[in-house]
TORDREN-986525 format. One record per atom (N, C-alpha, C): y, x, z; residue in one letter. Coordinates in steps of 0.001 Angstrom, whole numbers, padded with zeros to 6 digits, always signed. Layout:
! TORDREN-986525
YXZA...
***
This chain:
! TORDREN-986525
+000436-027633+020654X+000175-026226+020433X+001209-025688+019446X+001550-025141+019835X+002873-023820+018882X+002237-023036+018036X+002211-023317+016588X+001561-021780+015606X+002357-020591+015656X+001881-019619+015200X+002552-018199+014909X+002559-017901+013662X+003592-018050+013062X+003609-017941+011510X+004167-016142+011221X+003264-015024+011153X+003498-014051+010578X+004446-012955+011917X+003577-013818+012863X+004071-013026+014159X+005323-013763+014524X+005578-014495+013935X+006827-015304+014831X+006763-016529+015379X+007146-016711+016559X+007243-017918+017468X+007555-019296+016598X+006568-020321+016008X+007594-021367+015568X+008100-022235+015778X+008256-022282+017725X+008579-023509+018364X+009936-024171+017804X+010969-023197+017057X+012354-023203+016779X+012288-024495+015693X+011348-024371+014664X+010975-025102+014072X+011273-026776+014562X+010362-026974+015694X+010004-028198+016484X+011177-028609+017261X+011933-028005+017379X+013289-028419+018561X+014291-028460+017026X+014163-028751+015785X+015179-029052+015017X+015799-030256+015381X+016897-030973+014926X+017417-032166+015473X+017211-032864+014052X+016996-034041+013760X+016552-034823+012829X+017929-035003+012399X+017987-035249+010988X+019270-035500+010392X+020529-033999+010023X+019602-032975+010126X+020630-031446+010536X+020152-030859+009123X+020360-031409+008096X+020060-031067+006493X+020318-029245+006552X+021717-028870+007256X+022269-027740+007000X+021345-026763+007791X+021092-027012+009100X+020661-026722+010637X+019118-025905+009758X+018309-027036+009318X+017248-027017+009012X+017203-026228+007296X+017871-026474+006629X+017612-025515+005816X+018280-024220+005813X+018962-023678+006896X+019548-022657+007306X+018234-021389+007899X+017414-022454+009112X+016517-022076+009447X+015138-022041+008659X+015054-022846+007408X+013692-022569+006556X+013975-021269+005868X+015471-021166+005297X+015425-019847+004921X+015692-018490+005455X+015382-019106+006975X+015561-017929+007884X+013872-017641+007886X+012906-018608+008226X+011902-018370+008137X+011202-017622+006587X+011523-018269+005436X+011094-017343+004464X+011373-016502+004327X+012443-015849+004209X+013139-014159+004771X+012200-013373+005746X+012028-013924+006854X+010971-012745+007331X+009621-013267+007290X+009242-014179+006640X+007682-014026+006238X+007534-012922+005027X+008662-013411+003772X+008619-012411+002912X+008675-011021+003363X+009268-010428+004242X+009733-009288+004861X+008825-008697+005586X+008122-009326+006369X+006462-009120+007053X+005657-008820+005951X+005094-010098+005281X+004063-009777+004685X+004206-009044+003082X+005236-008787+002478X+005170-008716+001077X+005895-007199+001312X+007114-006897+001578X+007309-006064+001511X+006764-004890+002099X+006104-003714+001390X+005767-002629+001900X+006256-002087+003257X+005258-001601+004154X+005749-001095+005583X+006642-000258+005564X+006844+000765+004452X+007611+001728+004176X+009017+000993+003412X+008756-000246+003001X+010259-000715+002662X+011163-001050+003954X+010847-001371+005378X+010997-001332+006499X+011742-000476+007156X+011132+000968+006475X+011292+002395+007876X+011583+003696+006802X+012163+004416+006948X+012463+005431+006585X+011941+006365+006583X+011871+007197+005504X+011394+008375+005625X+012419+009703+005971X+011923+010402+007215X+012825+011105+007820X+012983+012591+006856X+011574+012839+006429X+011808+014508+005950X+010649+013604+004353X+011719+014155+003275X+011455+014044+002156X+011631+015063+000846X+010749+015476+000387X+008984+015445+000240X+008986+015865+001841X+008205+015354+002162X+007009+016151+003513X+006199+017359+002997X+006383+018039+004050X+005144+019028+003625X+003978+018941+003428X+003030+019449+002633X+001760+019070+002707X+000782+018432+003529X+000241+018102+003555X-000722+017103+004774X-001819+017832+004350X-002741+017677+005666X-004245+017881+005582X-004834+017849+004330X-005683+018240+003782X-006435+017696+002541X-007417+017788+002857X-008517+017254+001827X-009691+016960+001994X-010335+016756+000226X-011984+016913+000265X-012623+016366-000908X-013061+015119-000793X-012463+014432-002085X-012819+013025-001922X-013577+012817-003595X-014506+012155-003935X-015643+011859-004872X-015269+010149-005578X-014862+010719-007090X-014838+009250-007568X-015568+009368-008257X-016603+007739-008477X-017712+007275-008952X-017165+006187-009741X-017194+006678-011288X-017157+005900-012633X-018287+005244-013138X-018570+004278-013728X-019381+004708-015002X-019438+006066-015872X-018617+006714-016069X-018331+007795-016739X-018917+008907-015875X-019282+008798-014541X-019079+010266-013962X-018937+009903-012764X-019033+011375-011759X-018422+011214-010877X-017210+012679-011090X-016210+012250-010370X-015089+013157-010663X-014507+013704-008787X-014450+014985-008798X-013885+015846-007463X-012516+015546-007736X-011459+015488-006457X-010749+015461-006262X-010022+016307-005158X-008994+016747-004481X-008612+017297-004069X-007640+016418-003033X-007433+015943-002119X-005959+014732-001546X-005725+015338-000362X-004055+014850-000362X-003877+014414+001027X-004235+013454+001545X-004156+013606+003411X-004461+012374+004062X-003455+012147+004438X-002680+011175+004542X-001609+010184+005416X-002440+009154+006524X-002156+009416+007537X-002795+008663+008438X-001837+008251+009459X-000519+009449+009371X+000235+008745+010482X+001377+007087+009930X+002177+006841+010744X+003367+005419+010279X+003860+006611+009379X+004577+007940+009755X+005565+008378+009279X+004808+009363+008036X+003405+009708+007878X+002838+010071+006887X+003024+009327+005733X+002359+007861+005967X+002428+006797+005285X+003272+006228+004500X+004685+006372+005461X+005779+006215+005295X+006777+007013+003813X+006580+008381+004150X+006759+009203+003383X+006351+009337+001893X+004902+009090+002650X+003627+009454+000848X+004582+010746+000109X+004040+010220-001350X+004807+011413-002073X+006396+010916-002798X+007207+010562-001587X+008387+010709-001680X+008970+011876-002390X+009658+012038-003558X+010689+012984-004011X+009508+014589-004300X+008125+013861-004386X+007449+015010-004832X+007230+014988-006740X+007792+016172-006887X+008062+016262-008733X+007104+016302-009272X+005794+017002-008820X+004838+017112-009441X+003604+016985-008849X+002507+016564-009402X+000891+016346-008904X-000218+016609-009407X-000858+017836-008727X-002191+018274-009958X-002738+016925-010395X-003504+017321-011868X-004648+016031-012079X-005145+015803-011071X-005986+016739-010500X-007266+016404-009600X-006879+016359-007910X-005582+016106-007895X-004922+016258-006720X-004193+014163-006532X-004205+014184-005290X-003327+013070-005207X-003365+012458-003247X-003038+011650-003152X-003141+011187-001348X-003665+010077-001261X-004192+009842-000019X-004994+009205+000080X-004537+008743+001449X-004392+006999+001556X-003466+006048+002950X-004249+005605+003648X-004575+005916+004671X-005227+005479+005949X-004664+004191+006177X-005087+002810+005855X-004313+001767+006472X-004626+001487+008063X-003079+001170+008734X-003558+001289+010015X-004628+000105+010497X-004708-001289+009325X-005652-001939+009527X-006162-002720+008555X-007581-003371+008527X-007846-004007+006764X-007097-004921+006994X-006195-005381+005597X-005582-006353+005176X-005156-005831+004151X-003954-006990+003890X-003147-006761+002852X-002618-005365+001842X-002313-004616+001390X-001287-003961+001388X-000282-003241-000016X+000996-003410+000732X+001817-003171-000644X+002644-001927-000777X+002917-001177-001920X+003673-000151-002075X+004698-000123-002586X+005327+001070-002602X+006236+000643-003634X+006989+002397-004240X+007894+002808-005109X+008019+004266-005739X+009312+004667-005057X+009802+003876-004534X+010991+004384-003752X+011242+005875-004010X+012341+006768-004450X+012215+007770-003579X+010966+008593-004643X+010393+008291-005403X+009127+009141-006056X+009341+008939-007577X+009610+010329-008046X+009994+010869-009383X+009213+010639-009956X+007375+010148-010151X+006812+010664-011136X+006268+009492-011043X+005823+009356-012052X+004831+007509-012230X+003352+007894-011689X+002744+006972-011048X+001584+006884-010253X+000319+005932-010757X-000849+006251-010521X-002061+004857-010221X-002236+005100-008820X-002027+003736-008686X-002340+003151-007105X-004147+002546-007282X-004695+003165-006559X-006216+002287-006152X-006224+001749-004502X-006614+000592-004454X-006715-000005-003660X-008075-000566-002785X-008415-000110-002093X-009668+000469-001517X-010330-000609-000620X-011110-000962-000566X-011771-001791+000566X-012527-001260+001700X-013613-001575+002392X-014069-000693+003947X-015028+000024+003141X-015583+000045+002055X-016667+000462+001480X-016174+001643+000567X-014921+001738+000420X-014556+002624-000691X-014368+002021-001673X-014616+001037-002379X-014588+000146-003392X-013626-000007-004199X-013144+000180-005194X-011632-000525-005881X-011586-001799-006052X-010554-002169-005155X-010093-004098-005001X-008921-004377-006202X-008196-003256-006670X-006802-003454-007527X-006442-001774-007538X-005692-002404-009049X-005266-001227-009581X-004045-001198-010198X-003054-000753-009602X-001863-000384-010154X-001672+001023-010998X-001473+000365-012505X-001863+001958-013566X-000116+002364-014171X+000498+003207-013722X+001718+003673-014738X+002578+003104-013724X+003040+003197-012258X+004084+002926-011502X+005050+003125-012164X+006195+002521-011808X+007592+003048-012537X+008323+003496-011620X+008456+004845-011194X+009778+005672-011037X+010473+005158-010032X+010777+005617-009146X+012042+005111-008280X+012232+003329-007759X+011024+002474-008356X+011404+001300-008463X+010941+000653-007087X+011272-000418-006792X+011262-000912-005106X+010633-002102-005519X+010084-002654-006542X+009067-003662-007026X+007582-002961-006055X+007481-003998-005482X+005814-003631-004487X+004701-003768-005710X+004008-002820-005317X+002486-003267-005780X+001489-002906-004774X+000632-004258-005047X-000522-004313-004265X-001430-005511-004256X-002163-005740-002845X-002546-007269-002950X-003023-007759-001964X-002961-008890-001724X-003300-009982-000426X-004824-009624+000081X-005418-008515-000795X-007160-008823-000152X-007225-007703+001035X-008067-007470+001663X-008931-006692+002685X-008894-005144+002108X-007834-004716+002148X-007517-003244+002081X-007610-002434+003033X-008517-001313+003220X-008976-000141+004040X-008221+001234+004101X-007773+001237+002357X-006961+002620+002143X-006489+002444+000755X-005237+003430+000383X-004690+003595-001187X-005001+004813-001515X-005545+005191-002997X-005409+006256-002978X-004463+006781-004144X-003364+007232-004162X-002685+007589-005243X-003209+008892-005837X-003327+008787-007272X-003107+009593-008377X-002193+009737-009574X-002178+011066-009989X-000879+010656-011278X-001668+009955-012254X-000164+009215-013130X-000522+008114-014080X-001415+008591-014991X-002156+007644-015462X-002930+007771-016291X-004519+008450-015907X-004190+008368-014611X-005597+009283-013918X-006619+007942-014748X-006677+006626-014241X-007383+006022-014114X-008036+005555-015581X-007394+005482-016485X-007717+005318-017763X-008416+006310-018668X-008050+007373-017827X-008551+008925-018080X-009776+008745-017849X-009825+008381-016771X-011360+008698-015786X-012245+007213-015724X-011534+006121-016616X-012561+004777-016596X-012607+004298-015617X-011538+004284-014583X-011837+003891-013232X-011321+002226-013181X-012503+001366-012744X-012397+000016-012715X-012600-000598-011799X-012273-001722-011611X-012534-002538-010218X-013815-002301-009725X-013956-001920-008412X-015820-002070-008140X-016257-000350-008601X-015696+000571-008749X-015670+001683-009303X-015500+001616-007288X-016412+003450-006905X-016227+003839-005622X-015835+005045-005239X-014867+005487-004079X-014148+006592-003915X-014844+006981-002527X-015626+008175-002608X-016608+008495-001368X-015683+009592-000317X-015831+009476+000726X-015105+009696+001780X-015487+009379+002990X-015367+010272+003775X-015785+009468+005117X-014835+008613+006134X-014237+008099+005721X-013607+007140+005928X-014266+005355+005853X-015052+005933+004569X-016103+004034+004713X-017496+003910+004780X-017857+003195+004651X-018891+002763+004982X-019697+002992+004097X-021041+002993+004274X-021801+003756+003268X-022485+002360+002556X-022308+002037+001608X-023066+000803+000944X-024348+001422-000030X
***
């Protein structure tokens, strides 16, 4: 039986020739290159964003649940590749109570990154329930360092920095939307 390591065929693997030191470590670091490239790097480190800032997207009210409170919000939705893609690329500024909100196209993983985005961010990282799984607080600027994480991610929701410290928002803290599931 042939595995699929990260969507790729690894029969190449199995047809190495024994004794091919070069052959074979040519091809392991062909294989870590696009596992890293699949799974770690952001989808948007991939693909381009065609029109930057994008224009506004849909919005919607979305409800965060602190200990402290619950707090209104105001977001975009990104739901398309090229929404997603975009986010708030080369956008200068972001009300408090304003920010976007990432439709992942499926639960898993997922990573970001500031490419392209002037202003420092908190990333929340959402599970099917709304839930916060991880929290990226004070993005840095322009930087192509991913953040995120290996668990069962549903959606991101970005706010400007310091939202989260502002507002006590902690792991297990919930962002209501109809997007999840009602626990």
């Amino acid at each position: 039986m042939v595995k699929h390591v990260a969507g790729i065929h690894a029969s190449f693997l199995l047809a190495m020739p024994i004794g091919a030191p070069s052959t074979i470590g040519i091809r392991m670091r062909l294989l870590v290159i696009t596992i890293f490239t699949a799974l770690i790097l952001p989808t948007s480190a991939r693909s381009e964003c065609k029109v930057a800032p994008q224009p506004q997207l849909e919005t919607a009210p979305v409800e965060i649940e602190t200990s402290a409170g619950k707090h209104l919000f105001i977001v975009e939705l990104a739901v398309t590749g090229q929404q997603r893609t975009c986010g708030l690329m080369m956008r200068k500024q972001l009300d408090p109570h304003s920010g976007m909100l990432f439709k992942q196209p499926s639960i898993g993983p997922a990573w970001f990154w500031m490419k392209n985005t002037p202003q420092p961010l908190d990333m929340l990282f959402l599970d099917k329930g709304g839930r916060v799984l991880m929290l990226a607080k004070h993005t840095i600027p322009y930087s192509k360092n991913p953040y995120g994480t290996s668990g069962n991610v549903a959606a991101v929701l970005e706010v400007t920095a310091g939202t989260a410290s502002r507002l006590s928002i902690k792991i297990g803290d919930r962002i209501v939307f109809n997007w999840f599931e009602e626990k």
